[in-house]
C-alpha positions in Angstrom: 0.0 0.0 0.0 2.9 2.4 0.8 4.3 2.1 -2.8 1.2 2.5 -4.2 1.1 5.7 -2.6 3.7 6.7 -3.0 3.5 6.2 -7.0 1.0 8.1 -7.2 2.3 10.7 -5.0 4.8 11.0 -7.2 2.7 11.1 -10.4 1.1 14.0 -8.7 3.9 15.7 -8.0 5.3 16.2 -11.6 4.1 19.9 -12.1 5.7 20.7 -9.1 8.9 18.8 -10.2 9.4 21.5 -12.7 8.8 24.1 -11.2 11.2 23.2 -8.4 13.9 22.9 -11.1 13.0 25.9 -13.0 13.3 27.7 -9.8 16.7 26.2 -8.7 18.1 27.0 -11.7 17.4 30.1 -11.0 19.2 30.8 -7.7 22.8 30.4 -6.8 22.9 27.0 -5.3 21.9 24.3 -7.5 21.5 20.4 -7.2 24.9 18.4 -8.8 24.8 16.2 -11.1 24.7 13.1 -10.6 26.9 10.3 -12.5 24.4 8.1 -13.3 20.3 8.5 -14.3 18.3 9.0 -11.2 15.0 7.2 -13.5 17.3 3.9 -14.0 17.6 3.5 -10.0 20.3 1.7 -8.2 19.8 -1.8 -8.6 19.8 -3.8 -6.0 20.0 -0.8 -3.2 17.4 1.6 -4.4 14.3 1.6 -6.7 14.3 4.0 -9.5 10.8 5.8 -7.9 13.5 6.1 -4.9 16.1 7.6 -6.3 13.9 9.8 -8.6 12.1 11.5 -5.3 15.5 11.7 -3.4 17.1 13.7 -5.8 14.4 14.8 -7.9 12.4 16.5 -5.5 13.7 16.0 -2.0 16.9 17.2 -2.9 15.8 20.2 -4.7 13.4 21.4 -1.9 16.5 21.7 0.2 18.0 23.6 -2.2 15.3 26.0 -2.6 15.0 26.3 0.9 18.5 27.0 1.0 18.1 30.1 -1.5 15.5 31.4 -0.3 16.8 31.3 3.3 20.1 32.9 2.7 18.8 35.6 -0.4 19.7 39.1 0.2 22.2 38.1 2.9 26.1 37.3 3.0 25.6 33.8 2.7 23.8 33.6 -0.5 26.5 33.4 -2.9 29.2 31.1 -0.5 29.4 27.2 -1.0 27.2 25.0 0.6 29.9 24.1 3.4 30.5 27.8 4.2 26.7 28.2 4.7 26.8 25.4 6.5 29.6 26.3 8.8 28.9 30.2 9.2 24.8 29.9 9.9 25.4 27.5 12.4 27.3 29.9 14.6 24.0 32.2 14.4 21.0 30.6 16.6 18.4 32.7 14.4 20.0 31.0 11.2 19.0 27.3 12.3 16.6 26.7 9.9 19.3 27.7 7.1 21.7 25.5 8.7 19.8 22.5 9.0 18.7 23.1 4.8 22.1 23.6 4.1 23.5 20.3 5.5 21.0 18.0 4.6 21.1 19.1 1.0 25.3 19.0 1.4 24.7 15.4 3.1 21.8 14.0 0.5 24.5 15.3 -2.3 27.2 13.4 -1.0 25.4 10.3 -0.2 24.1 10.3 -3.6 27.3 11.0 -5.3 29.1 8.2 -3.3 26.9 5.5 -5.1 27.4 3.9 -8.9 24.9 2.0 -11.0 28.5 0.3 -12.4 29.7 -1.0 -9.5 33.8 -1.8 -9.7 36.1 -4.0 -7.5 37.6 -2.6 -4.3 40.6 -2.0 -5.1 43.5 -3.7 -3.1 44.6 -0.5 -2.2 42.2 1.3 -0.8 41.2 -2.0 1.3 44.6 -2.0 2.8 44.2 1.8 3.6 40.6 1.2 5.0 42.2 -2.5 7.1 45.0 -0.5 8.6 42.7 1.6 10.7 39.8 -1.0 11.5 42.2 -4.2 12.0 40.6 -5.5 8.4 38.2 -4.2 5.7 35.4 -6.8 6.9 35.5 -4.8 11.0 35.3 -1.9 8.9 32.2 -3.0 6.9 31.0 -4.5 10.8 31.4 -1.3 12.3 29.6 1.3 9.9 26.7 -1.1 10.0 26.3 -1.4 13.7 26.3 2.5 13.9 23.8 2.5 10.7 21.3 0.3 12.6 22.1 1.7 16.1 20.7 5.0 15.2 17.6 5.8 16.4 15.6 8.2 14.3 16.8 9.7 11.6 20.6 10.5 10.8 23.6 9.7 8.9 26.6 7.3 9.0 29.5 8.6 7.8 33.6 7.1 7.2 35.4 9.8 8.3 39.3 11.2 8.7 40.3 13.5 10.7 43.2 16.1 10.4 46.0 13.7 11.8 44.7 10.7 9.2 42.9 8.6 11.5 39.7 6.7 9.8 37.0 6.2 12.2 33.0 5.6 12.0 30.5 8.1 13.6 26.7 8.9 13.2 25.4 12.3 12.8 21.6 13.0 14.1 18.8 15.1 11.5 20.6 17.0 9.1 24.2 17.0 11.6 27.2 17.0 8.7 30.6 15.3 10.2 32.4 18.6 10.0 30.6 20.5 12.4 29.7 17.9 14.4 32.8 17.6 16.6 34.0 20.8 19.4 37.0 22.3 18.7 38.9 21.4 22.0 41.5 19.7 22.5 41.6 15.3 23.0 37.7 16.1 21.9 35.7 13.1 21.4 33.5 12.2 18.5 30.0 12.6 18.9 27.2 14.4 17.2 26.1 18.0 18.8 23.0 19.9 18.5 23.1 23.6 16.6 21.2 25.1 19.3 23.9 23.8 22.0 26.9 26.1 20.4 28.5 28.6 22.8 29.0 31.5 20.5 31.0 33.4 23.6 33.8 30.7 22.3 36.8 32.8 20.8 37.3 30.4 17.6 34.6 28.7 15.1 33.7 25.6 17.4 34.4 23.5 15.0 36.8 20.7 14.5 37.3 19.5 10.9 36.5 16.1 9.9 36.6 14.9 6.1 33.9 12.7 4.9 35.1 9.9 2.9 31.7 7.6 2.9 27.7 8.6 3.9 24.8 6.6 4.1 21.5 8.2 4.6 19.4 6.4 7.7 16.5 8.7 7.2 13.3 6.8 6.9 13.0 8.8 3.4 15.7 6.7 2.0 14.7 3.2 2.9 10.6 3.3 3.6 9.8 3.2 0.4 11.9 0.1 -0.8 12.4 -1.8 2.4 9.6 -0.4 4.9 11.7 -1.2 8.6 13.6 -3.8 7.1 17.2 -1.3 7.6 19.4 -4.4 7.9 18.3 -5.5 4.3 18.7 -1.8 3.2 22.2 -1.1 4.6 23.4 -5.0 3.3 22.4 -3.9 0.1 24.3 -0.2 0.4 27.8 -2.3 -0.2 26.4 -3.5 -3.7 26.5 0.3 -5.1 29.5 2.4 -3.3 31.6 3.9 -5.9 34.9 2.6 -4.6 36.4 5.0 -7.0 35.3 7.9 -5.4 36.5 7.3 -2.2 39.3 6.3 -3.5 39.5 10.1 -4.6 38.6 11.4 -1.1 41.0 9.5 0.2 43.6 10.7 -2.2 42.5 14.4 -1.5 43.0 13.9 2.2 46.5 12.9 1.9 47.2 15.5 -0.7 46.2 18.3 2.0 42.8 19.1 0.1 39.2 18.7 1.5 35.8 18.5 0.2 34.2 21.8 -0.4 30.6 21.9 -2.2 
């Protein structure tokens, strides 16, 4: 019943498809492109009708939020990121900030994911091994955290400044790289907009890089899998683009960071 629904949800939504786009278009910020047709899906992990409303339309509702929000202000013309990281030191700007990172998140999750799916390279296994104990703990670890979140959030892989690889969850629309106080020996967990002391004398922000994200709103896997998460982060593994974090990984150790 809920994908019959949602079908027809979606058949009535088309009008308002294109006028979403028209009006992103429009505006500074704009939705990526992704490499791969949303229509086509992501066989096994997501159905087409899933991947058409998470970027199609979910994706560019955060976006138009996000241009609306910040119009006429300093923000409007600075990357996603800097929106991110400069509204979330204003409490008045929360709404911004959380339609800022969730379309930054949504982006990267989606661009992390291939309809070709390619070998892991022995390389990037070895990389991912050294700082889990193998590949397989890896794969062990970012699925307990996927399935021990409770409500909606994100997983992410992430490397911090001094290289390490570790495994952390952000909560709502949270984004890894504002996620973790700027103090020193801090410890990683996620931290609520409204919670930052903005008597602090520096941005309290540490920076972490995301290397890999999976989505654990319901949005993502209702549709598809109704509660059945463990099926729906199993079948996450079957479409990462090992090539692209393969790049991020690369980018780290070349001193460079992802900016959108």
């Amino acid at each position: 019943m809920f994908r019959i629904a949602n079908r027809l949800c979606t058949s009535a939504a088309q009008p308002l498809k294109k006028h979403a786009i028209a009006m992103a278009a429009a505006r500074y910020h704009q939705p990526a492109m992704l490499p791969y047709k949303p229509e086509n899906g992501l066989a096994p992990f997501l159905s087409p009708q899933s991947v058409d409303f998470l970027y199609n339309m979910r994706q560019i509702e955060l976006i138009n939020n996000v241009n609306r929000l910040s119009e006429g202000t300093e923000l409007e013309s600075k990357t996603l990121m800097n929106v991110i990281t400069d509204s979330a030191l204003d409490p008045n700007k929360i709404p911004l900030t959380n339609n800022a990172s969730q379309a930054w998140n949504m982006d990267f999750f989606l661009q992390s994911l291939t309809d070709d799916p390619r070998p892991l390279r022995d390389d990037v296994r070895r990389t991912i091994a050294e700082h889990f104990g193998s590949f397989e703990r890896f794969q062990e670890t970012f699925t307990q955290c996927a399935l021990a979140l409770f409500g909606n959030g994100w997983t992410w892989l992430v490397q911090s400044d001094n290289g390490q690889l570790s495994v952390m969850n952000t909560f709502n629309a949270g984004s890894p790289f504002t996620a973790i106080p700027s103090v020193k020996n801090a410890v990683p967990k996620a931290a609520s907009y409204s919670s930052i002391n903005r008597t602090t004398s520096r941005r309290p922000f540490a920076r972490l890089t995301p290397i890999l994200g999976l989505s654990m709103w319901q949005e993502a896997f209702l549709p598809d899998y109704g509660i059945d998460r463990e099926t729906y982060v199993s079948r996450f593994w079957d479409v990462v683009n090992w090539s692209v974090v393969n790049e991020r990984l690369a980018n780290t150790r070349s001193g460079s960071r992802t900016d959108a």
